[in-house]
C-alpha positions as CSV (number, residue, x, y, z in Angstrom):
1,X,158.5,-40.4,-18.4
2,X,161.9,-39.6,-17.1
3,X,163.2,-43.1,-17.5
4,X,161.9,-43.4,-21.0
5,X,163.3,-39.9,-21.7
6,X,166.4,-41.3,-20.9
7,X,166.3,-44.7,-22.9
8,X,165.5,-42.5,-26.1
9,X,168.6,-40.5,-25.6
10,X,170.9,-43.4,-24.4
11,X,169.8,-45.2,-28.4
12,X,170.3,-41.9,-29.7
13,X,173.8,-42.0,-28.8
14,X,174.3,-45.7,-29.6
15,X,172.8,-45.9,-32.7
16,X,175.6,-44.6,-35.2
17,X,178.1,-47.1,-33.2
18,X,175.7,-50.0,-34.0
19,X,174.9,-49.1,-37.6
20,X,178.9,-48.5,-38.7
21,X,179.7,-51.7,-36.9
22,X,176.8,-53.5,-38.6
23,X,177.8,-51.6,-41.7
24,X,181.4,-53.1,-41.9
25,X,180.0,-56.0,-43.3
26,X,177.5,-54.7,-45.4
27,X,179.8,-52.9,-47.5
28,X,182.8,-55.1,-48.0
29,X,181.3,-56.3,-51.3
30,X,180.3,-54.3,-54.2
31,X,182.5,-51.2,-52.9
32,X,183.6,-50.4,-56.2
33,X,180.7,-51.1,-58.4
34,X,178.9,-47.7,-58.9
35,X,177.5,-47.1,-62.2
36,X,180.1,-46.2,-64.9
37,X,177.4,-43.5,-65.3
38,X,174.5,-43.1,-62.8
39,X,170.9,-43.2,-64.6
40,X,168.5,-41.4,-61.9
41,X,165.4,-42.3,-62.1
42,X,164.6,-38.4,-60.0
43,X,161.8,-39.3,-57.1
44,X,161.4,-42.5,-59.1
45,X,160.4,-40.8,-62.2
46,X,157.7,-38.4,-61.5
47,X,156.6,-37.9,-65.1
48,X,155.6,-40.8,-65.4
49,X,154.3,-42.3,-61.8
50,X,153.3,-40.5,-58.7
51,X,156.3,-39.2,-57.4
52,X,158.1,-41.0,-54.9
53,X,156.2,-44.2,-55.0
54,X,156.6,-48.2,-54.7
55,X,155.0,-47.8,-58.3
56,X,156.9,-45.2,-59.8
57,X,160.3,-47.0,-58.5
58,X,158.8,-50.6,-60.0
59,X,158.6,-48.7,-63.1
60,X,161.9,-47.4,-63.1
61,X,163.6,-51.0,-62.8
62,X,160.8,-51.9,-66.2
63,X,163.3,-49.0,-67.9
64,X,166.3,-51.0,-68.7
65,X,169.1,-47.9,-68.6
66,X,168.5,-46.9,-65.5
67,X,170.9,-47.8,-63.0
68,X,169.8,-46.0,-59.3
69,X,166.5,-45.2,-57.9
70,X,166.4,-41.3,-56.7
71,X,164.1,-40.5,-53.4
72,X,163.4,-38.2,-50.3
73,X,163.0,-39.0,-46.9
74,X,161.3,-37.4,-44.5
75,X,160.9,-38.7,-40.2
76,X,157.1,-39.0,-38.9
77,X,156.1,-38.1,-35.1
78,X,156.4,-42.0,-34.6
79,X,160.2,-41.7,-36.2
80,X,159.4,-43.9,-39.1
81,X,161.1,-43.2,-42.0
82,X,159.2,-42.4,-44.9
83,X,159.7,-41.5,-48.8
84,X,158.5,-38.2,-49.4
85,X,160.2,-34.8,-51.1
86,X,158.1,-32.2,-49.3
87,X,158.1,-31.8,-45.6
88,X,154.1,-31.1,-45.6
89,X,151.4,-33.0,-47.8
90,X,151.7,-31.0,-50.6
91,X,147.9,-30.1,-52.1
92,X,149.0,-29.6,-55.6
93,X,148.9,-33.6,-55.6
94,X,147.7,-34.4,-52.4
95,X,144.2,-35.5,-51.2
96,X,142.7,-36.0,-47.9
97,X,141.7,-39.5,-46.5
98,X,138.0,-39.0,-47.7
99,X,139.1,-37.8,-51.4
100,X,138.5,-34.4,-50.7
101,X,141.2,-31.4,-51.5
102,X,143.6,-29.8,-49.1
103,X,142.2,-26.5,-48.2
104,X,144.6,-23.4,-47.1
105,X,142.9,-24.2,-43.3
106,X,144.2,-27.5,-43.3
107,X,147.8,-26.6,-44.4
108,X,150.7,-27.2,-43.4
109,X,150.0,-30.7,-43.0
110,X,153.6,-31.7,-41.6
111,X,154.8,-34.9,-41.9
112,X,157.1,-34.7,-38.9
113,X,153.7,-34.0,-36.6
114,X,151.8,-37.0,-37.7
115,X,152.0,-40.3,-37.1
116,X,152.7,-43.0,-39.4
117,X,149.2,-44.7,-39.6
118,X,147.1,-41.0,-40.0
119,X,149.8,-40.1,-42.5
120,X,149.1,-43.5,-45.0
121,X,145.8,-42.5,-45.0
122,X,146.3,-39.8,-47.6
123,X,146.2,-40.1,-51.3
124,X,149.2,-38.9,-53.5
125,X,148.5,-40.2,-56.9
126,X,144.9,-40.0,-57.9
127,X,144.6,-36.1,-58.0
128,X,145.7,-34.9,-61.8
129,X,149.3,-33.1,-61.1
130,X,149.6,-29.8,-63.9
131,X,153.0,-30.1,-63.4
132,X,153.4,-33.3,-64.8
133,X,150.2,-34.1,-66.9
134,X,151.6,-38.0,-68.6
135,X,151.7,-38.8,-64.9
136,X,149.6,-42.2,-64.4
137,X,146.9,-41.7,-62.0
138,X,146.4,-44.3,-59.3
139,X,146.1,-44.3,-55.7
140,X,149.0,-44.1,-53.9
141,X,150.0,-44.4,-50.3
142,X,153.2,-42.8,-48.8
143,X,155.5,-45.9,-48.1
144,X,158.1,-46.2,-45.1
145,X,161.8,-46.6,-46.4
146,X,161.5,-50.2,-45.3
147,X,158.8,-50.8,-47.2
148,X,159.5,-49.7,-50.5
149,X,162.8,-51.0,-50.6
150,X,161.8,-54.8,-49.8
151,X,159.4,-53.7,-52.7
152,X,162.2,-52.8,-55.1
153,X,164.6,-55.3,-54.1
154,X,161.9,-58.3,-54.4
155,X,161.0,-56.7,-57.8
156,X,164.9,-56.2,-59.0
157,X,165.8,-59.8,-58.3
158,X,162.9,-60.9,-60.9
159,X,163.5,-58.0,-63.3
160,X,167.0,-57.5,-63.7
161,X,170.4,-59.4,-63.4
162,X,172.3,-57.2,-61.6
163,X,171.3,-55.0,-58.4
164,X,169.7,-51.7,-58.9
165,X,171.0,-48.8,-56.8
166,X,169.7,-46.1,-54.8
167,X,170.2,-42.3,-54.0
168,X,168.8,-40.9,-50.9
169,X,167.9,-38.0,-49.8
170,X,168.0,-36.1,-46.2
171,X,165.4,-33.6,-46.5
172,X,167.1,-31.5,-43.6
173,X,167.2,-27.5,-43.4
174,X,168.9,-25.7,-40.3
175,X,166.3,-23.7,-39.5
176,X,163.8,-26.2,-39.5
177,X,165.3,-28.4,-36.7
178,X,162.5,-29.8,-34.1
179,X,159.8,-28.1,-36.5
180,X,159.3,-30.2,-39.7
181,X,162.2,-33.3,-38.7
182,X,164.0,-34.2,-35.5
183,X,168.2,-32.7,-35.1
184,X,170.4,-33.5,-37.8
185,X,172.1,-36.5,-36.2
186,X,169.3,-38.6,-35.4
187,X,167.8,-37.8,-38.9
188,X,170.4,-39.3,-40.0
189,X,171.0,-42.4,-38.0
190,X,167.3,-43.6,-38.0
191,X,167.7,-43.6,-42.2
192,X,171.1,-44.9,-42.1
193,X,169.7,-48.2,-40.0
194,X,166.9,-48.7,-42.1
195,X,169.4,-49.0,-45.3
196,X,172.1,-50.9,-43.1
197,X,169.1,-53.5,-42.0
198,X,167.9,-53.6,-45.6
199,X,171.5,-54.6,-46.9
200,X,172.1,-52.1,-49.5
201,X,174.5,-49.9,-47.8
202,X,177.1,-50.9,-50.4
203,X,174.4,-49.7,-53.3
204,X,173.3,-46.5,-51.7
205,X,174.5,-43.1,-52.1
206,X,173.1,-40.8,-49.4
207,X,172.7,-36.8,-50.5
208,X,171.7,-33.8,-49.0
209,X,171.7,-29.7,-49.4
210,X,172.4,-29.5,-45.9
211,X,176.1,-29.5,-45.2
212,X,175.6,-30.3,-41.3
213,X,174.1,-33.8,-43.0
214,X,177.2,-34.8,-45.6
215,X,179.6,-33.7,-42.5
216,X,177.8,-36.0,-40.2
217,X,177.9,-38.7,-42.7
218,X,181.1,-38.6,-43.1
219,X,182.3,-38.7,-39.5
220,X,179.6,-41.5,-38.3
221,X,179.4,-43.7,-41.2
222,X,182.7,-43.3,-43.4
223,X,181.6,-46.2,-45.3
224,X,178.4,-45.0,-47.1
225,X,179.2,-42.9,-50.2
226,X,177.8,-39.4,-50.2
227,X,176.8,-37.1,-52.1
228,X,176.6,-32.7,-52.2
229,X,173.8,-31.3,-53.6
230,X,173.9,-27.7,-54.7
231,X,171.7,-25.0,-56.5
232,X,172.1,-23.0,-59.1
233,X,173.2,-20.4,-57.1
234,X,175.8,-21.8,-56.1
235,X,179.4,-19.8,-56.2
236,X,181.8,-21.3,-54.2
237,X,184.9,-23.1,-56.6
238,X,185.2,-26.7,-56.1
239,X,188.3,-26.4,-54.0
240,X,186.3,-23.8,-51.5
241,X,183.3,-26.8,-51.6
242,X,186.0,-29.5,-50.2
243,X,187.5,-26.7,-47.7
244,X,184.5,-25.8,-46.1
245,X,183.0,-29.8,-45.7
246,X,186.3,-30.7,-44.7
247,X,186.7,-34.1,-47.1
248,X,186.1,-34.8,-50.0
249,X,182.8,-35.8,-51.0
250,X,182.0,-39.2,-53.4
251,X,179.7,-36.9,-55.5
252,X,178.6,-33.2,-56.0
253,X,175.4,-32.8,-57.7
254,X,174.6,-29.7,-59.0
255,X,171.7,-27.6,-60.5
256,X,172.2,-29.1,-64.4
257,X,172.4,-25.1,-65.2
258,X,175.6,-25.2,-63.7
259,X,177.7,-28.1,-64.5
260,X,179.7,-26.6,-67.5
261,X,182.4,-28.0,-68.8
262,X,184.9,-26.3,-66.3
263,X,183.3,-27.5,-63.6
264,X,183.0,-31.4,-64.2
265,X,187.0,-30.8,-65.0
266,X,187.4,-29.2,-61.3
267,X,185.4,-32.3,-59.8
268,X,187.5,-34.6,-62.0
269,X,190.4,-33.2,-60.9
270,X,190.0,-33.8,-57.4
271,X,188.7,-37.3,-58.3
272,X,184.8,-35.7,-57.2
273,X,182.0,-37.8,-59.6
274,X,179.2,-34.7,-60.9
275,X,175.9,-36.1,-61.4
276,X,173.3,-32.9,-62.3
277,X,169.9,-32.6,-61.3
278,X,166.7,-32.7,-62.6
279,X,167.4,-32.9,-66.5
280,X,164.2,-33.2,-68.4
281,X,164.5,-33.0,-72.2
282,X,166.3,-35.4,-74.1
283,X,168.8,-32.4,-75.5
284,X,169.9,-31.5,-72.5
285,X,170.6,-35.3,-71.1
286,X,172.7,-35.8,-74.5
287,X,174.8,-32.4,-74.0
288,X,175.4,-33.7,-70.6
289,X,176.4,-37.0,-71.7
290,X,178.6,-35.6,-73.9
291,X,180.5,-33.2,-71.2
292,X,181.5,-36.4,-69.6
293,X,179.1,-36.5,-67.0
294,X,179.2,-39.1,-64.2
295,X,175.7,-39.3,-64.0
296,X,172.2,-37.9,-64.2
297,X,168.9,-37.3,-62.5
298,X,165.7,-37.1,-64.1
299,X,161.9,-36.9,-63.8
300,X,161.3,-39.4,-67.3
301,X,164.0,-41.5,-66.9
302,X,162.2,-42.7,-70.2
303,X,164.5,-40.3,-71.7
304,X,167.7,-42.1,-71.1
């Protein structure tokens, strides 16, 4: 037990060496070919599709203005990476491997406890979703990162001429460390080598609430563009947002409530793109649009 202990921790350490090396490559090309203006298809357009699924991203590419496929990632027991916003199974859309709901003695359910081939069991697309009643009903399975992106890359090369691209989430909290996903670092490292071994490190934005994430980012993996998400309770000035990471960042994405026209200029100005999260009416995207916008993130990309 010892020894293995040890080999964990020894790849642990490794692994964001490996990954920028391998990572060198994979981003020589394409570098500077980001959207003009970033059409987010938000957890693959969960108006329309169960959220987060290879379906819901297949239908996304079908949509010919959008440009990037939004997701979540969350790390199992087994530390596979998976595609998933909430870091339980969610009963609101959830249901259990024999059909039947998730009762309040069941919950939570948490991802980061289970292991990869109890967690596929569940369902998270047949059970009718109030929030988002046009969503089609089917049975869905929770797909690995891997997975789904040889899904949406095979799909891509039939359905469109030119690559799609992806945002990704690290669903990482502080206080939720060892509880509902491993430290922040080796979060991290085990998504970054799934996108590095994929190839699409030059077409991936990675994104997070969690400044510990963006920071590490940035130190480990210099090459992968990243983005700042905040809420809308958000106060500090853009200048007090690049002070306290310490760089930079390649995005900030804010609550839509907040990015006025002040604040895009602020970003501008310190050559930050703003892409605004989730924007839902077709108003709203064309008052963004016309605030000059670098992107947006929504959950009917139909709208676009």
């Amino acid at each position: 037990m010892k020894r293995s202990l040890l080999r964990i921790a020894f790849w642990g350490t490794l692994l964001p060496f490996v990954s920028c090396s391998v990572m060198k490559d994979s981003t020589k090309s394409n570098s500077g070919n980001f959207p003009k203006l970033s059409l987010e298809a938000h957890r693959g357009g969960r108006g329309l599709y169960p959220e987060e699924s290879i379906a819901a991203m297949k239908n996304a590419i079908d949509l010919a203005k959008v440009t990037t496929l939004e997701m979540d990632c969350h790390i199992t027991k087994d530390r596979k990476v998976v595609v998933f916003h909430d870091d339980y199974l969610n009963p609101k859309f959830v249901l259990k491997p024999n059909g039947s709901e998730i009762s309040d003695k069941d919950k939570p359910l948490r991802i980061y406890d289970m292991l990869y081939k109890d967690l596929i069991k569940y369902d998270i697309g047949s059970k009718f979703y109030k929030e988002f009643p046009e969503q089609k009903k089917q049975v869905t399975r929770i797909a690995k990162l891997s997975d789904l992106i040889d899904s949406t890359e095979a799909y891509a090369s039939v359905k469109r001429k030119a690559p799609i691209f992806y945002n990704i989430e690290v669903k990482s909290k502080e206080d939720k460390d060892g509880i509902f996903h491993p430290r922040v670092e080796e979060f991290v490292d085990l998504m970054v080598q799934v996108i590095t071994d994929k190839k699409i490190a030059s077409r991936t934005v990675i994104q997070s609430f969690d400044s510990r994430a963006i920071k590490y980012l940035h130190k480990a993996y210099p090459q992968i563009k990243v983005s700042y998400l905040i809420d809308a309770n958000y106060t500090k000035s853009v200048e007090q947002t690049i002070a306290a990471l310490g760089f930079t960042p390649f995005i900030i994405s804010p609550h839509y409530k907040i990015a006025t026209r002040d604040f895009i200029a602020q970003c501008h100005k310190a050559d930050i793109k703003v892409i605004p999260w989730t924007v839902n009416t077709k108003d709203e995207i064309e008052q963004l649009k016309a605030v000059k916008v670098d992107g947006i993130i929504s959950d009917y990309p139909n709208l676009f």
